[in-house]
TILO-509737 format. One record per residue (C-alpha): residue number from 0; x, y, z; chain. Coordinates in Angstrom, 2 decimals. Example, Ala and Ser with C-alpha at 12.3 -4.5 7.8 and 13.67 -1.06 7.14 Angstrom:
2
[pt 0; [12.30; -4.50; 7.80]; A],
[pt 1; [13.67; -1.06; 7.14]; A],
! end
This chain:
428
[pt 0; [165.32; 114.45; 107.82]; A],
[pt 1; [162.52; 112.68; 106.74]; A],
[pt 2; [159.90; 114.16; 105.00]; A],
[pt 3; [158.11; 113.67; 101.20]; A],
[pt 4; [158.39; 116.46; 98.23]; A],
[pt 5; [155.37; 117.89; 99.02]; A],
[pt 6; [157.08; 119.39; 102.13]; A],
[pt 7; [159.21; 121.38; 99.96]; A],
[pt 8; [156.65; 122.32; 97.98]; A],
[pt 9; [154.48; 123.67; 101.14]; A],
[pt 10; [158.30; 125.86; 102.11]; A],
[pt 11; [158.97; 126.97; 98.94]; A],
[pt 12; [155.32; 128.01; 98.44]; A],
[pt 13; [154.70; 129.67; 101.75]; A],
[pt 14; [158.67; 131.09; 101.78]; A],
[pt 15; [159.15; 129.41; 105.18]; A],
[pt 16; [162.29; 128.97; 104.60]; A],
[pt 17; [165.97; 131.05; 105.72]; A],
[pt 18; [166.38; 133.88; 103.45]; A],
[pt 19; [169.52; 135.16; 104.77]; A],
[pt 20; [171.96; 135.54; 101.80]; A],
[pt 21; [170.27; 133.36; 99.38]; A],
[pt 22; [172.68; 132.27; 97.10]; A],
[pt 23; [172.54; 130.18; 93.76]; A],
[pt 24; [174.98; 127.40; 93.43]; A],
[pt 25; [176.71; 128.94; 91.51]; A],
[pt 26; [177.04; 131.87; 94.11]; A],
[pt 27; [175.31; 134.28; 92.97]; A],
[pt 28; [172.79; 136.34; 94.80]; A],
[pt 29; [169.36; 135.32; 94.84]; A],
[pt 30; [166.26; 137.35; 95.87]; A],
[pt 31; [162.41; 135.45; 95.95]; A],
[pt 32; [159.49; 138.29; 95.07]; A],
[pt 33; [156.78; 135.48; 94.45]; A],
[pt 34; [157.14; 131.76; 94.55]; A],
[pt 35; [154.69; 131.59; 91.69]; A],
[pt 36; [151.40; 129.75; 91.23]; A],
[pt 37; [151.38; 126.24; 92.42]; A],
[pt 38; [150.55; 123.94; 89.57]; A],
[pt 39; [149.57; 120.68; 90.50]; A],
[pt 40; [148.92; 119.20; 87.10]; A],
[pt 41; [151.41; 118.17; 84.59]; A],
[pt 42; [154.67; 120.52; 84.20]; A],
[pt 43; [157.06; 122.81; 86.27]; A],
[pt 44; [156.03; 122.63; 89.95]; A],
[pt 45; [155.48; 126.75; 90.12]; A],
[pt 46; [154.33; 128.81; 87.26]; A],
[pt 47; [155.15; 133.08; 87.00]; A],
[pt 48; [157.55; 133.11; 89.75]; A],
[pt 49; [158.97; 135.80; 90.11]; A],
[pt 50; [162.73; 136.04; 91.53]; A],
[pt 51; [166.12; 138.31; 91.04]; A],
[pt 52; [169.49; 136.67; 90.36]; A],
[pt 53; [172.48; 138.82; 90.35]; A],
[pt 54; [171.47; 141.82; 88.87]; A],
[pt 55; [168.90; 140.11; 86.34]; A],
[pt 56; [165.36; 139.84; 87.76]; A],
[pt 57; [163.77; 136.72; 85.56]; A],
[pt 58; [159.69; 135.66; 85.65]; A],
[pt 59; [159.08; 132.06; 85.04]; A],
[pt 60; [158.55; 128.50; 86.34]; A],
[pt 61; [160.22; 127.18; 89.58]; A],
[pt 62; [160.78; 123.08; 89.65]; A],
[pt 63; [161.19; 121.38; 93.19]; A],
[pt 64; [162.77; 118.18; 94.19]; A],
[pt 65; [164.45; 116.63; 96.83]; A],
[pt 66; [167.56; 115.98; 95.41]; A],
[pt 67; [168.67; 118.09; 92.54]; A],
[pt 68; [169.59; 114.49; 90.79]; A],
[pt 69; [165.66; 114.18; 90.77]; A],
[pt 70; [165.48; 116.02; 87.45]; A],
[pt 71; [166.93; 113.25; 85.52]; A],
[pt 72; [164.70; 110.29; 87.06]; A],
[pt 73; [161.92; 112.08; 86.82]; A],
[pt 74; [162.65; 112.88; 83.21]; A],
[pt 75; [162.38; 116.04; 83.12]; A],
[pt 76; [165.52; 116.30; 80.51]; A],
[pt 77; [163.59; 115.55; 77.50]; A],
[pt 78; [160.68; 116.97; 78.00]; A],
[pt 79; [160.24; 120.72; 76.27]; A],
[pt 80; [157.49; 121.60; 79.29]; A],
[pt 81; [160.47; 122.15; 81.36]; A],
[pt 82; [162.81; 124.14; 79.38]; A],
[pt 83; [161.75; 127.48; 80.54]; A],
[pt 84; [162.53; 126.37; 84.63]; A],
[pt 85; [164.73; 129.99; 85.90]; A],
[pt 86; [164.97; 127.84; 89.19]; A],
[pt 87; [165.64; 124.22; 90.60]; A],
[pt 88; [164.50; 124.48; 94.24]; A],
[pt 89; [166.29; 121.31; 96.07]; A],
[pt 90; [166.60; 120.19; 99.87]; A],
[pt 91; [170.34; 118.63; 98.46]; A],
[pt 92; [171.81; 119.37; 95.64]; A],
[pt 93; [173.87; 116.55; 94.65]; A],
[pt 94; [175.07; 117.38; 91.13]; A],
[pt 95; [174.88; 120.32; 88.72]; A],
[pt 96; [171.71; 121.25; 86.51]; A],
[pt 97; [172.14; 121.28; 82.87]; A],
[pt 98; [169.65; 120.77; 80.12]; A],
[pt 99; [170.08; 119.39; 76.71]; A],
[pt 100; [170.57; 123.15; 75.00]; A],
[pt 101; [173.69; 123.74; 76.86]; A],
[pt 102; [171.64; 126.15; 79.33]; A],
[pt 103; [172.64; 125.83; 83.23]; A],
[pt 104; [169.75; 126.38; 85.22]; A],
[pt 105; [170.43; 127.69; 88.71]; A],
[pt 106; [169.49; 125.47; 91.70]; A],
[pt 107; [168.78; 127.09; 95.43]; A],
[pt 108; [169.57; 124.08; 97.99]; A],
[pt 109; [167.27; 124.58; 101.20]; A],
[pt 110; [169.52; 122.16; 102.97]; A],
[pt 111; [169.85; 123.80; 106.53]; A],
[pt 112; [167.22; 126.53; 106.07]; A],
[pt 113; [164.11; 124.53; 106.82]; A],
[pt 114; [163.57; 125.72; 110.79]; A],
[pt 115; [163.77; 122.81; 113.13]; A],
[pt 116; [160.50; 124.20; 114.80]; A],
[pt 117; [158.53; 123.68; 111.20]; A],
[pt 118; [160.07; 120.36; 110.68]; A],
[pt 119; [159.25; 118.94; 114.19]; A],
[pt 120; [155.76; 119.87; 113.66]; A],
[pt 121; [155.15; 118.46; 109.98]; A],
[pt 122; [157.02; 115.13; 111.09]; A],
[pt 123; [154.74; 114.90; 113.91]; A],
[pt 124; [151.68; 115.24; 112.13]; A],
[pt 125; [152.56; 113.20; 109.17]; A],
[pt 126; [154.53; 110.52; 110.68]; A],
[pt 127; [153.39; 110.42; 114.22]; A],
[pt 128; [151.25; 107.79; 115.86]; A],
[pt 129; [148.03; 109.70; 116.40]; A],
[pt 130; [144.98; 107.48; 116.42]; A],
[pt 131; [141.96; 109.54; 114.90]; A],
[pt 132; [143.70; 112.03; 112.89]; A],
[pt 133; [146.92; 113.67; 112.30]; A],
[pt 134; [146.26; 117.14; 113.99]; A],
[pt 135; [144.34; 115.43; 116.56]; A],
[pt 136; [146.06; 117.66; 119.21]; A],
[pt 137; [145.65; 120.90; 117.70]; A],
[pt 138; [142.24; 120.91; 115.99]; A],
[pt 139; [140.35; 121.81; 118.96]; A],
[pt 140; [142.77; 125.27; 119.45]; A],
[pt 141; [142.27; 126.41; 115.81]; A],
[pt 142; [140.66; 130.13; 115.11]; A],
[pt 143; [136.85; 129.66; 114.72]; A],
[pt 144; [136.75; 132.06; 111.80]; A],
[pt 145; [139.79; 129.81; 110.00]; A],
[pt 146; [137.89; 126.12; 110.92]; A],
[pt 147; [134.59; 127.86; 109.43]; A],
[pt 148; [136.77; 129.22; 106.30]; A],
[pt 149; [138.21; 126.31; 105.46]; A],
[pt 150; [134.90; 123.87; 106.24]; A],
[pt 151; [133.18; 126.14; 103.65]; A],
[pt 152; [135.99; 125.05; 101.03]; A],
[pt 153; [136.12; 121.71; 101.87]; A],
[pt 154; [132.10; 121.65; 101.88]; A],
[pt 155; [131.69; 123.05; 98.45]; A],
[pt 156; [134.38; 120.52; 97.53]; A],
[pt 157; [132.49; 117.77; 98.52]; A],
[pt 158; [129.49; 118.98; 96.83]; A],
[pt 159; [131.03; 119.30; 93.56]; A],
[pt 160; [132.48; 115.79; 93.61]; A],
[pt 161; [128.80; 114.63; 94.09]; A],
[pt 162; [127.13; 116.55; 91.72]; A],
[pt 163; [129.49; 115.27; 88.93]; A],
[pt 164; [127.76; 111.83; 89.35]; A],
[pt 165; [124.62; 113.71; 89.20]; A],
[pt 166; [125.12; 115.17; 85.81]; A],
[pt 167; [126.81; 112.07; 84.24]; A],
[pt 168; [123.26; 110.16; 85.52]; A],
[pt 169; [121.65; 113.07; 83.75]; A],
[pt 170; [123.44; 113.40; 80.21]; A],
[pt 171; [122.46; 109.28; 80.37]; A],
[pt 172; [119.11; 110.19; 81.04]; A],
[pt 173; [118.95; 112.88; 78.62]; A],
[pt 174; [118.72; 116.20; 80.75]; A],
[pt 175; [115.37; 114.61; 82.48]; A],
[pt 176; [116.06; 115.75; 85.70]; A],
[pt 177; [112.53; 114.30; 87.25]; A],
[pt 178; [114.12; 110.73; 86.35]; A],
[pt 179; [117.82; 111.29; 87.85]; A],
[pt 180; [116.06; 112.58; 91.03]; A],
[pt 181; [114.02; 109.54; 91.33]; A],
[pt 182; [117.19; 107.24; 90.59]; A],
[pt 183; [119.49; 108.60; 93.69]; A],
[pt 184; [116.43; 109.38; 95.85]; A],
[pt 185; [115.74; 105.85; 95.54]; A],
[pt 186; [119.21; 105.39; 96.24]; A],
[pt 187; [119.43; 106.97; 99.67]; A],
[pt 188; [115.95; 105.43; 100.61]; A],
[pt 189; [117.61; 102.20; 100.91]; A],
[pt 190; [120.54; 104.50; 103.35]; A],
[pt 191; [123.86; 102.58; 104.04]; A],
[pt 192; [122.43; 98.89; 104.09]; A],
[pt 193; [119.94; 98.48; 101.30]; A],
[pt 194; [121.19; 101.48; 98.82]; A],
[pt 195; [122.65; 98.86; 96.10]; A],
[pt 196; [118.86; 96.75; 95.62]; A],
[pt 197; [117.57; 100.34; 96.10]; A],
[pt 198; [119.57; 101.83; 92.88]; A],
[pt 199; [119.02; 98.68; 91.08]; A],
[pt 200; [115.41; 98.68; 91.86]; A],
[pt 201; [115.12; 102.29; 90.66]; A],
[pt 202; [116.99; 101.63; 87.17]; A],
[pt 203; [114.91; 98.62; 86.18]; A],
[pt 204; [111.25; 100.51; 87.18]; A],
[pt 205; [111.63; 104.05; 85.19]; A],
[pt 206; [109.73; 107.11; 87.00]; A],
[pt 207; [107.74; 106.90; 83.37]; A],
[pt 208; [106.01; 104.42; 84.36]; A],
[pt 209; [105.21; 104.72; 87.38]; A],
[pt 210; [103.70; 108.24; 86.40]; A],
[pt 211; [101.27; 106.59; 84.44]; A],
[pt 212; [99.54; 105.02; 86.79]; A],
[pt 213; [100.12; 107.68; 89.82]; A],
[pt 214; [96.41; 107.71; 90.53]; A],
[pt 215; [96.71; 103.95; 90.92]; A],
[pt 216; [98.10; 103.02; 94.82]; A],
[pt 217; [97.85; 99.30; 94.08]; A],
[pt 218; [99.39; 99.20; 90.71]; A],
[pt 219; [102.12; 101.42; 91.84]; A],
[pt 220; [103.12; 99.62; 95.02]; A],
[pt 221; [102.78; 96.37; 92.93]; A],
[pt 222; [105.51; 97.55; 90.74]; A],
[pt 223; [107.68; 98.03; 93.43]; A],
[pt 224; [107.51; 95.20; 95.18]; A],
[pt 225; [107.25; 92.98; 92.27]; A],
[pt 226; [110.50; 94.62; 90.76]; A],
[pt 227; [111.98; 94.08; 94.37]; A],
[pt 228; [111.65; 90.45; 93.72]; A],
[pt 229; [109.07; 90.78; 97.24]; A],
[pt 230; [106.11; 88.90; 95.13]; A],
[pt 231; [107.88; 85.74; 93.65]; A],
[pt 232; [107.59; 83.30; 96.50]; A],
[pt 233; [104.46; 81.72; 97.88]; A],
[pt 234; [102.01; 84.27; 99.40]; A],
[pt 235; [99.08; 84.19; 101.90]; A],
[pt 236; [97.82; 87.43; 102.73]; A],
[pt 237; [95.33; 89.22; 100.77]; A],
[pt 238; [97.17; 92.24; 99.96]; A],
[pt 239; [100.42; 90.39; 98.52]; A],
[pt 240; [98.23; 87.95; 96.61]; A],
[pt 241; [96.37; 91.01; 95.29]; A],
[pt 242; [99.45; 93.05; 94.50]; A],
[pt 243; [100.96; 90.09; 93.08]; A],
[pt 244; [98.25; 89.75; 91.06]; A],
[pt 245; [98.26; 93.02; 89.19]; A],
[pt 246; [102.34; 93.04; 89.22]; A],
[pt 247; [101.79; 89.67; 86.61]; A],
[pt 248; [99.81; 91.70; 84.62]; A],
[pt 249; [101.97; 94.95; 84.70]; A],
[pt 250; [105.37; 92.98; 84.53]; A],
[pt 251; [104.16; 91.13; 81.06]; A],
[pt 252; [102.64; 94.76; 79.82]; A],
[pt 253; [106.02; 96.95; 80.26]; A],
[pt 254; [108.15; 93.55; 79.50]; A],
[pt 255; [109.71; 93.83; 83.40]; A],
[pt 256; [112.54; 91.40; 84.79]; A],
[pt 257; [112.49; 91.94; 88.65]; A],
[pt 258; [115.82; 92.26; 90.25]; A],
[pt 259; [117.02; 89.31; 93.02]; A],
[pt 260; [115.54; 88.89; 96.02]; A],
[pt 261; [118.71; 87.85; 97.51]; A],
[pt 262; [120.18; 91.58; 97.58]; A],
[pt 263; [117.67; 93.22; 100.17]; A],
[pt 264; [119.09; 92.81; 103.83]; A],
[pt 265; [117.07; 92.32; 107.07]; A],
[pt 266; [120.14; 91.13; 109.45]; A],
[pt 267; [120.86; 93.59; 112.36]; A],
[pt 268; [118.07; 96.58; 110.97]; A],
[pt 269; [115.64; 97.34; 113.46]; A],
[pt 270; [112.14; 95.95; 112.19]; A],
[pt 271; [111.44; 99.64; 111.31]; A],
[pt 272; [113.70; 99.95; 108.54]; A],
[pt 273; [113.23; 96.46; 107.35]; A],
[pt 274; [113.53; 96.93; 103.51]; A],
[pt 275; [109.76; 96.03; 103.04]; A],
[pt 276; [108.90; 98.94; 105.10]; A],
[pt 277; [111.23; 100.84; 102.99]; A],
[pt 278; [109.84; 99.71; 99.85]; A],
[pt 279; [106.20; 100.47; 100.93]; A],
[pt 280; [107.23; 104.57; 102.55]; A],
[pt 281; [108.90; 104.70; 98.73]; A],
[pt 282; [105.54; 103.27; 97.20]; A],
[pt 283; [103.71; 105.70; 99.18]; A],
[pt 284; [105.82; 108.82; 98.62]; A],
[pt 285; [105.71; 108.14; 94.59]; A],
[pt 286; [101.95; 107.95; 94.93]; A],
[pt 287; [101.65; 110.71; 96.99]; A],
[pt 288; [104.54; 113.15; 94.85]; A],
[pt 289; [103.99; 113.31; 91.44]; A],
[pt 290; [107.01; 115.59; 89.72]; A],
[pt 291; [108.56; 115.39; 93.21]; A],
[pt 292; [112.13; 117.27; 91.27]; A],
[pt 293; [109.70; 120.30; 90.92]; A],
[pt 294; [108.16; 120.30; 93.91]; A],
[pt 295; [111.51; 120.72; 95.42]; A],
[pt 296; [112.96; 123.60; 93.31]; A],
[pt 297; [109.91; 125.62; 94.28]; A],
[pt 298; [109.71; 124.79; 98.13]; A],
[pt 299; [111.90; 127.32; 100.10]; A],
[pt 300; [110.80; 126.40; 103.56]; A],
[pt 301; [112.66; 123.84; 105.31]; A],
[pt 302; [109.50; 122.56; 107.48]; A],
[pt 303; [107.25; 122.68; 104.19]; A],
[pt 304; [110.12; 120.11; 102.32]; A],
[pt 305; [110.14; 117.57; 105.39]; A],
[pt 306; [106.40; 117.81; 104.65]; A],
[pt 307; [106.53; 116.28; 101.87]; A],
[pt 308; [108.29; 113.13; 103.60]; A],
[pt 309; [106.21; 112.74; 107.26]; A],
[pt 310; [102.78; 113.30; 105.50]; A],
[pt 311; [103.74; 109.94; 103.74]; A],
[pt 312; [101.06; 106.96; 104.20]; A],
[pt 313; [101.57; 103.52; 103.72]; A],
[pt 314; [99.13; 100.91; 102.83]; A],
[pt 315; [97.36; 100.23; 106.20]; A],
[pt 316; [98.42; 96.83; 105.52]; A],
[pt 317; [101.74; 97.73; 106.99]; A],
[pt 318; [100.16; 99.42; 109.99]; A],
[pt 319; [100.12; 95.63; 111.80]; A],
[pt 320; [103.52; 94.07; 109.33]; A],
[pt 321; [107.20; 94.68; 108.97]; A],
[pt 322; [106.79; 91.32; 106.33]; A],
[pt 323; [104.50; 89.70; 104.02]; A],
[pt 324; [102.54; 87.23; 105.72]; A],
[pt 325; [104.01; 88.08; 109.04]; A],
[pt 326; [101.60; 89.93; 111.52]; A],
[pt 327; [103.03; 92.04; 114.22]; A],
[pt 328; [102.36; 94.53; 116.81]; A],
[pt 329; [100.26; 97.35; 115.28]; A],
[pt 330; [102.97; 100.53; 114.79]; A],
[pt 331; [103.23; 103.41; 112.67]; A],
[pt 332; [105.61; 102.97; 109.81]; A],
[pt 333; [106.09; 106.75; 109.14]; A],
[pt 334; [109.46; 107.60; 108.09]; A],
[pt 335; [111.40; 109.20; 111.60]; A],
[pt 336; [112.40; 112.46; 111.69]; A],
[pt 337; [116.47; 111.26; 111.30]; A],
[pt 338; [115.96; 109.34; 108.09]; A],
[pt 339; [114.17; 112.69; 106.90]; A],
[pt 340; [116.80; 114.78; 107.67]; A],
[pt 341; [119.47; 112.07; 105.63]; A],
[pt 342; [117.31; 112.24; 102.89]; A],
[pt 343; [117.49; 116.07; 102.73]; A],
[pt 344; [120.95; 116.26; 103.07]; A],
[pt 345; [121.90; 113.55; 100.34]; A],
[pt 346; [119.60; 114.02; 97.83]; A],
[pt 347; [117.66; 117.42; 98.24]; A],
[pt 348; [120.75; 119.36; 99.03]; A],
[pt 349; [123.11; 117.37; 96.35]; A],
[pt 350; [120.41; 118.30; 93.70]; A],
[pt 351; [119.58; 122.27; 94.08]; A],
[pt 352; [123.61; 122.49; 94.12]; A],
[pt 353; [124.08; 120.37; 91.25]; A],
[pt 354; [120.79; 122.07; 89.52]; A],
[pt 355; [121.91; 125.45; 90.33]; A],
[pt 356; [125.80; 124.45; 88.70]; A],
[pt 357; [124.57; 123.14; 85.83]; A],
[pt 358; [122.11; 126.08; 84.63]; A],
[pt 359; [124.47; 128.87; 86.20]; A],
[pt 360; [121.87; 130.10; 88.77]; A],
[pt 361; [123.75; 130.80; 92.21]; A],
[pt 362; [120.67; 131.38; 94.25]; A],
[pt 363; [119.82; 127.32; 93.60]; A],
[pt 364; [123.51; 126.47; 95.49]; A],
[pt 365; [122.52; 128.99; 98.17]; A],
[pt 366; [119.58; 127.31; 99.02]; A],
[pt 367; [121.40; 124.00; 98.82]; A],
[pt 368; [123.82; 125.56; 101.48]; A],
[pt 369; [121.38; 127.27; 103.48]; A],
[pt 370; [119.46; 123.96; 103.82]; A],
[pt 371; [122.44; 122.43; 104.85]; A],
[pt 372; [122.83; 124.94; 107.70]; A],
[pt 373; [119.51; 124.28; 108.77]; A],
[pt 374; [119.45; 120.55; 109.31]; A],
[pt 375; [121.07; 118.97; 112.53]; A],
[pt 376; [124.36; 117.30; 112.11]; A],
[pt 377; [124.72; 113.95; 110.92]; A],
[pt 378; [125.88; 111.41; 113.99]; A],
[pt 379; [128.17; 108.46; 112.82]; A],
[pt 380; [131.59; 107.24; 114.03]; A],
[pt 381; [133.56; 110.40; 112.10]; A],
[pt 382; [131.33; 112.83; 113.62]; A],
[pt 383; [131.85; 111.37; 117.00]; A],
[pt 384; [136.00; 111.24; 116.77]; A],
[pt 385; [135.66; 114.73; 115.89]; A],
[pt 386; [133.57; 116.37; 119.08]; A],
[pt 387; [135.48; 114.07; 121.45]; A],
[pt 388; [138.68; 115.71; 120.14]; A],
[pt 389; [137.06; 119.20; 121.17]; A],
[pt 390; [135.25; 120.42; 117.76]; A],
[pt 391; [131.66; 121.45; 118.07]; A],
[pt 392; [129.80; 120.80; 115.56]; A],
[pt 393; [126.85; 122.79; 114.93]; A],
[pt 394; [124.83; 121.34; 112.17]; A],
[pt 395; [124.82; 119.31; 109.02]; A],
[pt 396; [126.43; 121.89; 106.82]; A],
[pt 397; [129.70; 121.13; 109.22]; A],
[pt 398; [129.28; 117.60; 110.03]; A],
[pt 399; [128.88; 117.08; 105.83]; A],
[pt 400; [132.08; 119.27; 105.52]; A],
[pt 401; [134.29; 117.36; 108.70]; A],
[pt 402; [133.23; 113.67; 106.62]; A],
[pt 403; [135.08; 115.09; 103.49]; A],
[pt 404; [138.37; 116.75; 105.28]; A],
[pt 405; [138.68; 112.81; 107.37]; A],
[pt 406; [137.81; 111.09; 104.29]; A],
[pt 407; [140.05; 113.24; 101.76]; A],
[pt 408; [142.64; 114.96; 103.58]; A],
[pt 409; [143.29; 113.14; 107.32]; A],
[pt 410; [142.97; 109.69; 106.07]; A],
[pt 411; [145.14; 110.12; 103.23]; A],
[pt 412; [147.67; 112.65; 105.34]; A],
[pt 413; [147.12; 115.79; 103.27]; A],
[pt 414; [148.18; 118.24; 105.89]; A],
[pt 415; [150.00; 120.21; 103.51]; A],
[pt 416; [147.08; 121.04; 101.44]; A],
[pt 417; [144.85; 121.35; 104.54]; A],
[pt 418; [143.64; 125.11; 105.50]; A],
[pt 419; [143.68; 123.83; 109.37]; A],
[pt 420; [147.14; 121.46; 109.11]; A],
[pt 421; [149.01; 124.88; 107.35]; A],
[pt 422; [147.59; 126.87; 110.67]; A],
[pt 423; [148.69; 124.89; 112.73]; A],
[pt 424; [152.13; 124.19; 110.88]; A],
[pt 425; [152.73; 127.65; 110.61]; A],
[pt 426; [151.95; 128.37; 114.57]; A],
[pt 427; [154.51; 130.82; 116.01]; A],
! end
């Protein structure tokens, strides 16, 4: 057979195993009442299992390998976390288990008590050649009520991941959550292609300062496009020449070092999400928002929070360029109702989760989820691999939740930890 230690684990843990006269090897009887509490930190494999042996019923830890000779190489011999095993679970046990004390511990060999049936399935899923993902020929017959179940987990999984980054950028910024809010909103302005320059952007122009001259348009779109690096080269156009003007001014006042123009990337974007256009919806957004963080904690509605996005106007400078100094066909350079809904899911929806974890308040993570359920699902390659192999996806809390089970569990083969691989593993 062929199969990893984590297989035994998901038998032994799930008792899917033959429990017709268990017997030690020693040949005693043996009788499971819990497998115990999988640990999967440092230690015994199993904690407050609880099984009978003989006529003694013992509670304690439960240590798995594949071959009993496993305890040794894995040196488990001199280490005191192990000296309170009652069991040594083994597919083959190849030699006798005795620790250091002179204490025999009793080993149960699953060696012909695996059924074929369960086998078959797990090697198929784990070792077969499937092209998307491992259960890519069961997932579409799974219980709805299970698929939703386990989405939720993996969902608030995901979120908790995120949010970690979240509060490390906060501790560094001191608990000011206005400022972290601005750094990964800036983030996600610049979406998959322009993030990096984004972020960097965002770290070397602090929301501070910007704030002080919020009732200044020119000033603050000249500190963002002369931190860009967007006002170094030669400029014709009146606006540049005036924005560049006051940026010389600014960047000597605050002592600002722009970042390189080099990182922002025009190849393959449509015109509209050219990074200048970016730059000038962010401009416009920060001089339209002031304690945006706020705003956001106090806006329930859905339709009133993309408000505060499409009621964003750019410098009408913009309404006839995509660059400086390059004219174009007039267009509107609003932000489109996609890029909206990205920006709510990665930012707005990361943050009332992570603000609602951090000060203990559950009904800030409800909203976060609720939002979540409200927005349209994302469409990318993952999302599409998933609805051709029959799963409907009904809206960004589910599309958010299927990026973290292919990303986390099918790309790394994690059925055995999976809520829909175990279903479908254990399918009569």
């Amino acid at each position: 057979m062929l199969f990893t230690e984590d297989f035994l684990h998901y038998v032994w843990k799930f008792r899917l195993f033959d429990h017709a006269k268990l017997q030690t090897d020693d040949g005693e009887e043996l009788e499971v009442f819990s497998a115990g509490m999988h640990n999967t930190d440092s230690g015994p494999d199993f904690h407050n299992a609880r099984i009978r042996i003989g006529e003694t019923v013992w509670a304690g830890n439960v240590e798995v390998h594949l071959s009993a000779s496993d305890w040794q190489k894995h040196g488990h011999t001199t280490d005191n976390a192990y000296e309170n095993v009652i069991l040594h679970v083994v597919y083959q046990n190849d030699e006798p288990l005795t620790l250091p004390n002179g204490r025999k511990v009793p080993t149960l060999q699953l060696k012909d008590r695996i059924p074929a049936e369960l086998y078959n399935r797990y090697h198929q899923m784990v070792f077969g050649q499937q092209s998307i993902i491992p259960c890519e020929n069961s997932i579409a017959g799974i219980d709805k009520l299970i698929m939703n179940n386990w989405l939720t987990r993996v969902l608030i999984e995901r979120l908790e991941t995120r949010s970690k980054a979240v509060i490390d950028r906060l501790n560094l910024y001191r608990g000011d959550w206005e400022e972290t809010f601005y750094q990964f909103l800036a983030a996600n302005f610049g979406f998959k292609t322009n993030a990096l320059p984004f972020e960097l952007l965002a770290k070397s122009l602090p929301q501070l300062i910007l704030a002080k001259h919020k009732n200044n348009p020119m000033q603050i779109e000249a500190l963002i496009f002369g931190q860009a690096g967007f006002l170094e080269g030669e400029l014709q156009d009146e606006y540049p020449l005036k924005l560049k003007e006051e940026y010389s001014f600014l960047r000597k006042k605050y002592n600002l070092k722009p970042i390189e123009n080099h990182l922002w990337k025009f190849m393959r974007l449509r015109p509209q999400n050219f990074p200048t256009v970016r730059l000038a919806q962010f401009a416009a957004l920060i001089v339209q928002s002031n304690h945006l963080f706020s705003k956001i904690l106090e806006i329930k509605d859905i339709n009133a929070l993309r408000a505060l996005f499409t009621d964003v106007k750019v410098n009408e400078y913009w309404d006839n360029h995509y660059r400086f100094n390059v004219a174009s066909k007039p267009s509107a350079k609003t932000l489109g109702a996609s890029s909206i809904d990205i920006l709510l899911i990665n930012t707005l929806a990361l943050f009332l989760f992570s603000y609602g974890k951090q000060h203990q308040q559950q009904h800030y993570i409800s909203r976060s989820l609720k939002l979540l359920e409200n927005l349209p699902a994302e469409q990318n390659n993952i999302t599409e691999d998933f609805i051709t192999l029959g799963v409907k996806i009904n809206n960004a809390f589910e599309s958010q939740a299927l990026l973290e089970l292919k990303n986390n569990y099918c790309n790394y083969k994690k059925c055995l930890q999976c809520g829909v691989g175990n279903k479908i593993l254990k399918l009569a």
